[in-house]
C-alpha positions as CSV (number, residue, x, y, z in Angstrom):
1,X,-28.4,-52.2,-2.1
2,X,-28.2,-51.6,1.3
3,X,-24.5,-51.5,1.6
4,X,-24.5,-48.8,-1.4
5,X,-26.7,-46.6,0.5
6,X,-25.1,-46.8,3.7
7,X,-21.6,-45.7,1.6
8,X,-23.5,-42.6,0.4
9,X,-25.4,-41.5,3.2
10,X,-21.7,-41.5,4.7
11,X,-20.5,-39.4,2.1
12,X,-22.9,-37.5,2.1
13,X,-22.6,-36.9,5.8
14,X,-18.5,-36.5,5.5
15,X,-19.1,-33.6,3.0
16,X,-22.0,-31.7,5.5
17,X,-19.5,-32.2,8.4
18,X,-16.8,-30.3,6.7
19,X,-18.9,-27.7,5.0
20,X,-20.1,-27.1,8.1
21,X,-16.4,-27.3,9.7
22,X,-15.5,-24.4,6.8
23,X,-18.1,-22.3,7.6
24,X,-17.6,-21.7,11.5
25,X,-13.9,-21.1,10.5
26,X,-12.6,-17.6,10.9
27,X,-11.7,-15.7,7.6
28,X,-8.1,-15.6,6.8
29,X,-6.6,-11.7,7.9
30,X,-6.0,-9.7,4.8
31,X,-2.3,-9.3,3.3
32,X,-0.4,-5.8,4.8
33,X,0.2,-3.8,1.9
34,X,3.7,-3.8,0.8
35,X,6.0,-1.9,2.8
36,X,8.0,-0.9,-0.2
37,X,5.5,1.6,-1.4
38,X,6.5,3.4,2.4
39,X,10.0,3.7,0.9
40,X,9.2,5.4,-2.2
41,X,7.3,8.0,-0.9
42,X,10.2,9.5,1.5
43,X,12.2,9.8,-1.5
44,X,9.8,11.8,-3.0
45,X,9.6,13.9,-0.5
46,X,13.4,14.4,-0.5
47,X,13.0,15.5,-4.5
48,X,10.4,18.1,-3.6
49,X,12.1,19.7,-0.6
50,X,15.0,19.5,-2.9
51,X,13.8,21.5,-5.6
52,X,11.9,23.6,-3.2
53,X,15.2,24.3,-1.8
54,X,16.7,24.9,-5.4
55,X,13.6,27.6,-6.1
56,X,14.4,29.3,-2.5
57,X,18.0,29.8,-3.7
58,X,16.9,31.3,-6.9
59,X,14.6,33.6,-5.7
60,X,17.1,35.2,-3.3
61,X,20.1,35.6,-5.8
62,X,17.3,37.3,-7.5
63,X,16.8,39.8,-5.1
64,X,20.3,39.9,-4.2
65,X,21.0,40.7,-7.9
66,X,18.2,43.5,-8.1
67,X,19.2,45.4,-5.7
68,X,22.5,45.3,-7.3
69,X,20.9,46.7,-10.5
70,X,19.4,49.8,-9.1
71,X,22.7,51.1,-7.6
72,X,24.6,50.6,-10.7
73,X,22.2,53.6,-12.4
């Protein structure tokens, strides 16, 4: 009896020890978001200032052409 109380007390102490060890730990450092979402977002950009640059051009044949209009009447 004796011997089967000592073996638990032991475990018992083994599992405190390490709970204990777990809890003065410091917490693991959260994952860097993923660097490829970075990417995308330039290319984006490059779309937009593209098509930005595409309205720009309109817009000034436009008023290149207008002009063009009122001296043909």
């Amino acid at each position: 009896m004796k011997k089967l109380m000592s073996i638990i007390v032991s475990i018992l102490f083994a599992l405190s020890m390490t709970g204990l060890a777990f809890a003065q730990a410091p917490p693991p450092k959260a994952a860097e978001p993923v660097k490829a979402d970075e990417k995308k977002a330039p290319e984006k950009k490059k779309k937009v200032k593209k098509a930005k640059k595409a309205k720009k051009e309109k817009k000034a044949e436009k008023k290149a052409e207008e002009p063009a209009k009122v001296e043909k009447k």
